[in-house]
N, C-alpha and C positions, 0 to 999 in steps of 0.2 A: 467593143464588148464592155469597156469601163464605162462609157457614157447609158450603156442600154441598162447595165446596173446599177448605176444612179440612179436612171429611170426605177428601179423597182425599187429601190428605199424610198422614194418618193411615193412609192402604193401603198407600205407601208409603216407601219409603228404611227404614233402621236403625232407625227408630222406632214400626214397625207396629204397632196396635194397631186388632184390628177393634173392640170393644168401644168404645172413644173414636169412632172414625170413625159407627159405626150412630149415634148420640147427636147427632154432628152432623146429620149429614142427616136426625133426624126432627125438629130444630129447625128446619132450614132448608125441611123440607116443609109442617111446620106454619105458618109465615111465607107459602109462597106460598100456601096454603090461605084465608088470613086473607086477604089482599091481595088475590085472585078472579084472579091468571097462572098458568093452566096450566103457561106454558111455564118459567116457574123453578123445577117442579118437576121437570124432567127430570133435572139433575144430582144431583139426591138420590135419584132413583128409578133413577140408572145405579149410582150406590152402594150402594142397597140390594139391586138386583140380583147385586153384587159380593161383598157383605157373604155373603147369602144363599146363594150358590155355595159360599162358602169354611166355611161351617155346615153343607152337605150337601144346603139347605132346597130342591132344585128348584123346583119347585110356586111360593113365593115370589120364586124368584128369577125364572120367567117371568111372573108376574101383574106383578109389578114393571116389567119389559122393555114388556109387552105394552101397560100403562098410559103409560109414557113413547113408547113405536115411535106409537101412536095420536095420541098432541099432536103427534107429529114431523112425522107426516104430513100431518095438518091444516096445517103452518106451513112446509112442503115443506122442512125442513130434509137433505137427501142426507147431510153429514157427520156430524152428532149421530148420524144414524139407523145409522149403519155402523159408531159406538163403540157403539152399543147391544147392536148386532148381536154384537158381537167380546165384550163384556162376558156374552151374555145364552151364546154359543157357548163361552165359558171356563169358565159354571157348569154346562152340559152335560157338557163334560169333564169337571170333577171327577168328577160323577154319574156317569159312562159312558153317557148319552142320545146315543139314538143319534140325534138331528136334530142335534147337534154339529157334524158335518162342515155339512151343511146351511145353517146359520147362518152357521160362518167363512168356508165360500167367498162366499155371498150379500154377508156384510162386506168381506169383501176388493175384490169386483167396484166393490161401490157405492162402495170408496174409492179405488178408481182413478179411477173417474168422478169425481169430485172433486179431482184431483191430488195424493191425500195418497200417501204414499209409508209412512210408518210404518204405518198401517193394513193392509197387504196383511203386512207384516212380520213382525208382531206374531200376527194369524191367521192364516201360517205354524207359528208355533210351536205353538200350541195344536193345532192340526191333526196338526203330526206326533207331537204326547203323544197327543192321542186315537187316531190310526191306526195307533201300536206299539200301545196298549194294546188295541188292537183285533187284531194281530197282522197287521197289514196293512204289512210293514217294507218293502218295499221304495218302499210311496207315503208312508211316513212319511220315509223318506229324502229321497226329491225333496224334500218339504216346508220338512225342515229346511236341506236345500241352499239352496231359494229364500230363507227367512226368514236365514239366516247371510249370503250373496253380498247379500243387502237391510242387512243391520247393518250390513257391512262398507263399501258404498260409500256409504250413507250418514248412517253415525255414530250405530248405535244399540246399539251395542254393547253398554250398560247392562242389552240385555234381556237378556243371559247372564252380569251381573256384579253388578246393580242388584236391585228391588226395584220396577221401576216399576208404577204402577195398574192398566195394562190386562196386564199381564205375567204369570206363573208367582210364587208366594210362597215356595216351595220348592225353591229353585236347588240347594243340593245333590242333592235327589228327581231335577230336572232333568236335573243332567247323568250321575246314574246309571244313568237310562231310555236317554240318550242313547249314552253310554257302550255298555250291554247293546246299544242296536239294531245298532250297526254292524255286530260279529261276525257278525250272522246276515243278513244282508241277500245275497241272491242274488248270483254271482260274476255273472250276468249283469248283475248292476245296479253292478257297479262303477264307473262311472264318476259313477254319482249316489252313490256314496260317497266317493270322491274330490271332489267337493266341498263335504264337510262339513267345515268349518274353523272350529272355535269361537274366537272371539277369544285369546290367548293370553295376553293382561297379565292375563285375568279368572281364570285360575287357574293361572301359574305360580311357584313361588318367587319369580324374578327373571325382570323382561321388560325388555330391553332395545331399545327404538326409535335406529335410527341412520340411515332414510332423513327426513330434513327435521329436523326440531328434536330435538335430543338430549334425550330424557325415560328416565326409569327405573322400575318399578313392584315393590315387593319387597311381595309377598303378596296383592298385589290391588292394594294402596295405591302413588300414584305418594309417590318418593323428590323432595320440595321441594328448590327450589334453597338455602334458608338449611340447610340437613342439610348442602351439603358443604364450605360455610365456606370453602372454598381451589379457587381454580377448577387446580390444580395437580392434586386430586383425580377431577375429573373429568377431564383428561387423562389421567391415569393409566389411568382404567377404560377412556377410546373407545382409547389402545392398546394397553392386552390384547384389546379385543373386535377392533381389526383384527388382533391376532395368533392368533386364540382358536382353540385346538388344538393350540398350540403354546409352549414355553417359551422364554421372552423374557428373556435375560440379562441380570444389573440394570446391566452398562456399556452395553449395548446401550441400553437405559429410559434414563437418564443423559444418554447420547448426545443421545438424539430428544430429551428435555424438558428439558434442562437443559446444553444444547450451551456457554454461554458463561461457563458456573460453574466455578470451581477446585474439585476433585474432592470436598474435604472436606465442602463448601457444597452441591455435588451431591448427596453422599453426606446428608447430614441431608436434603436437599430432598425427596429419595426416601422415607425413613423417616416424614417427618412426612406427606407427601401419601398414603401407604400406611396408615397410623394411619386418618388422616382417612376417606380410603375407606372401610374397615372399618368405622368408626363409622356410616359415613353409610347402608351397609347393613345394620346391625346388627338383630338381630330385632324385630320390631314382630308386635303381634297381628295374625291374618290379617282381610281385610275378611269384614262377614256375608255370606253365602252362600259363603266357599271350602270346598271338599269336605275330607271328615275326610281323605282320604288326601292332598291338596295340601298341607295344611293341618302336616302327622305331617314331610312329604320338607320341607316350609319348616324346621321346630324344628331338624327334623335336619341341614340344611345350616349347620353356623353359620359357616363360614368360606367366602363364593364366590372367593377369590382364594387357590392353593395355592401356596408357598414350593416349590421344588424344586431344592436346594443353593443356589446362587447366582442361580438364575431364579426369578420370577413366570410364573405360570401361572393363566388364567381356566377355574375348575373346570362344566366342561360337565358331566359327570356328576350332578350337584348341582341340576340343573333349572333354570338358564339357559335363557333362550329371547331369540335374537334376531332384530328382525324382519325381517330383510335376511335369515337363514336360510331365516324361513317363508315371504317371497316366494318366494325359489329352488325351494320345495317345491311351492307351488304352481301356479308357470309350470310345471315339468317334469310336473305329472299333469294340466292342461291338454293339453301338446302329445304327451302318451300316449295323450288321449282325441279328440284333434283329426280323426282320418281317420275313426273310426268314429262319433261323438257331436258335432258342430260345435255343437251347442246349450251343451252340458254343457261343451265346453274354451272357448264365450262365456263362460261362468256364472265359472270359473275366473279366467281371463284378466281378468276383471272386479275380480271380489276381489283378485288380486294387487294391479292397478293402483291399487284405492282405498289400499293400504297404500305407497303412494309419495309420503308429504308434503313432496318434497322431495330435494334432493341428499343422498346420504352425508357423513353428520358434516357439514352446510353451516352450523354456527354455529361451525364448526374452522378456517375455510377455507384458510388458511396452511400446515395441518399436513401437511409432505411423506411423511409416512408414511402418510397417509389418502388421499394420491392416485390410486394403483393401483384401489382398490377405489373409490373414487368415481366416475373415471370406466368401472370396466366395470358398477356398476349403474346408469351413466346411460344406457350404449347397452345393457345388458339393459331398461331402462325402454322406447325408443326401438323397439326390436326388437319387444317384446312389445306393446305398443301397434299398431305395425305386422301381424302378426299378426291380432289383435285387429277391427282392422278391415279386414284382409284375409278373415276368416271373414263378418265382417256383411256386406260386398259381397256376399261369395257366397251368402249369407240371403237378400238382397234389402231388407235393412235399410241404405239408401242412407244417409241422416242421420244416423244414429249412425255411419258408414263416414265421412262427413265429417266430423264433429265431433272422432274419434278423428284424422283424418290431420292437421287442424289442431293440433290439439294437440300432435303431434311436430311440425310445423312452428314453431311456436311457442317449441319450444324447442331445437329445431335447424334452421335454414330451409333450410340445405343439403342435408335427407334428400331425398333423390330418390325413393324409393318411395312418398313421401307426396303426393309431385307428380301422380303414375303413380294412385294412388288416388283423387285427386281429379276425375281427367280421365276418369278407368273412371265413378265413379258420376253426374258431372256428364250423361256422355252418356247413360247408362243412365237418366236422368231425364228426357233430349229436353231440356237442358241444352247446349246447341253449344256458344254463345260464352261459359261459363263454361270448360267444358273446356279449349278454345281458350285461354282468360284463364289459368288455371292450368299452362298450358304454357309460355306468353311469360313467365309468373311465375320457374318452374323455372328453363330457359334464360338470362336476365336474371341471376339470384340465381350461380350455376353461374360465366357468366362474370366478373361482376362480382369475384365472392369466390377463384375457384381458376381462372379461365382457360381452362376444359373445356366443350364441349356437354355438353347430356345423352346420355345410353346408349345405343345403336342402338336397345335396345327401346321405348325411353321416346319416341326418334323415329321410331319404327314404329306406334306409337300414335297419336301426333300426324296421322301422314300420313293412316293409315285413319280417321282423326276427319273430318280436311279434306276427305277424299274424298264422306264419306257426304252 
């Protein structure tokens, strides 16, 4: 088993080499051959099936699949059998075999039943490469929709940046397929095009995260905290990004970072923390798999921070991307798609939310200049959450309707809509005296904190609960 997992570091990350990899796993098949376990020959037989796909070798890469799905079944393994599945449905694609779709869904099903979450994911993608190539754009779009809003919330982002085993090996190939499908995808299906949101740190010059932990990624690669040497630097950069679009005058800069320095000491403080910056973004090879044309606009941008007379200015032109931008992008074609598509502005609303690690700039948290925008993307968080599982009630997705209104309670206890939420799906489940509970909750909370009832509607609610 350790040789066959060799084998699959050898699939992937920066290192791929199929040639090494096949090598392993017919050592490590020969080993369980020897020994008389079927079953340790599985993972050498899901790589050989892997191997074989990426050689062209169909034929072998099913006899391979079909030998290992057989031991699977005998030992009633459900998850092996669903990597199988998604391994044996990826060498399909290659081929253009058309039992491809076939396979990925059958995988994806059986890995739900399972509780795997990356499984369904990952046979998204493949899915929607075989059903553009199929010229099938508009279910190739759904696809990628689902497989992107699945990375997004739950951190697999790698499959559009990485190199992972059960993933795509040709990430550029990837994203130019993906690229070409959009343009042509039916205006009727726009709203499943609007949900395509490829991660953005996986291929922009510069990706700046400013909701939860201040991170930076310049060309793929994130920017290490020992690169900026002076945490004066990285102040520097989160206020241009709260200024960004805008020319921020260096007494203005001065002012906010360096309010209790005599001008001169100011003046140097600014010049070296500006050095330093620069340095800390300075050009670095792009990671493998960034597209030649990401790759051409990174070289070309050499300076992200423009001089303009006596101002600093954070050059957006330049391929910045920040992701307090890309939430905003995405709540607003959510709630474009929201009256006609409730499924499609969930799918959305989803994704934005997973990209909320956090308060704006909250490892800043002092910085008066970061408060304005911190706290309106904390009630745009609050709101869109709210939303959120104000469409799931109306789905009749009760639990996730709760879990969501929790969640703003959690982190404001005094939203009152979330109270209203809870008491709507509590009853709508034959739920009374929860309802009930979460209203005395409300009320309680209300008075105790601001001295108010709740809402006429909120106690209109209440009364027709009590009644029923």
């Amino acid at each position: 088993v350790s040789l066959a997992r060799l084998g699959h570091g050898w699939l992937s990350g920066p290192d791929f080499d199929a040639a090494r990899a096949a090598a392993s796993y017919e050592e490590s098949r020969l080993i369980a051959e020897r020994i008389g376990v079927p079953r340790f020959k599985v993972e050498a037989l899901l790589g050989f099936t892997l191997v074989a796909g990426l050689e062209g070798k169909m034929a072998a890469a099913e006899a391979n699949a079909r030998e290992a799905l057989a031991i699977l079944a005998a030992a009633g393994d459900r998850y092996l059998t669903s990597v199988l599945l998604i391994a044996l449905g990826a060498a399909a694609t290659m081929r253009d075999h058309l039992a491809a779709a076939q396979w990925l869904q059958e995988a994806a099903d059986l890995a739900r039943t399972c509780g795997d979450r990356f499984g369904p994911c990952v046979a998204d993608v493949w899915l929607a490469i075989h059903l553009a190539r199929k010229g099938c754009h508009a279910e190739a779009a759904s696809a990628l929709a689902r497989a992107v809003a699945g990375a997004q919330t739950h951190g697999y982002d790698f499959l559009f940046s990485g190199v992972p085993l059960l993933g795509p090996k040709d990430l550029a190939m990837t994203r130019d397929l993906f690229a070409r499908l959009l343009p042509q995808i039916d205006p009727a299906t726009s709203a499943a095009r609007a949900g395509i949101h490829l991660p953005a740190r996986a291929n922009a010059p510069l990706y700046i995260q400013t909701l939860g932990p201040f991170r930076v990624w310049r060309g793929g690669r994130e920017v290490e905290r020992p690169a900026w040497s002076r945490e004066k630097a990285v102040h520097l950069l989160q206020f241009l990004v709260c200024h960004r679009g805008r020319i921020v005058h260096r007494e203005h800069i001065i002012e906010a970072l360096w309010p209790d320095s005599a001008p001169a000491k100011a003046a140097t403080g600014l010049r070296v923390a500006l050095s330093t910056l620069r340095k800390a973004l300075a050009s670095d090879p792009p990671q493998p798999g960034f597209s030649r044309e990401a790759a051409g606009e990174l070289m070309a941008a050499a300076d992200f921070i423009r001089r303009e007379g006596e101002g600093l200015q954070l050059d957006l032109g330049s391929g910045i991307r920040v992701d307090a931008d890309e939430w905003s992008r995405l709540v607003r074609a959510a709630r474009a798609v929201e009256s006609r598509d409730p499924g499609q502005a969930i799918t959305l609303y989803e994704s934005a939310l997973a990209m909320y690690h956090g308060d704006f700039l909250e490892d800043n948290p002092y910085a008066e200049w970061a408060e304005e925008e911190r706290q309106q993307r904390a009630v745009e968080y609050l709101s869109t959450a709210e939303r959120l599982a104000t469409l799931l009630a109306g789905q009749g997705e009760f639990e996730r309707s709760l879990r969501w209104a929790n969640t703003i309670l959690a982190k404001d206890p005094l939203w009152e809509e979330a109270y209203v939420l809870l008491m709507q799906c509590h009853w709508q489940q034959g739920h009374r005296a929860f309802a009930v509970r979460a209203y005395d909750r409300c009320r309680r909370r209300l008075h105790e904190a601001l001295g108010i009832e709740p809402s006429p509607r909120t106690m209109a609610l209440f009364e027709e609960i009590s009644r029923a």
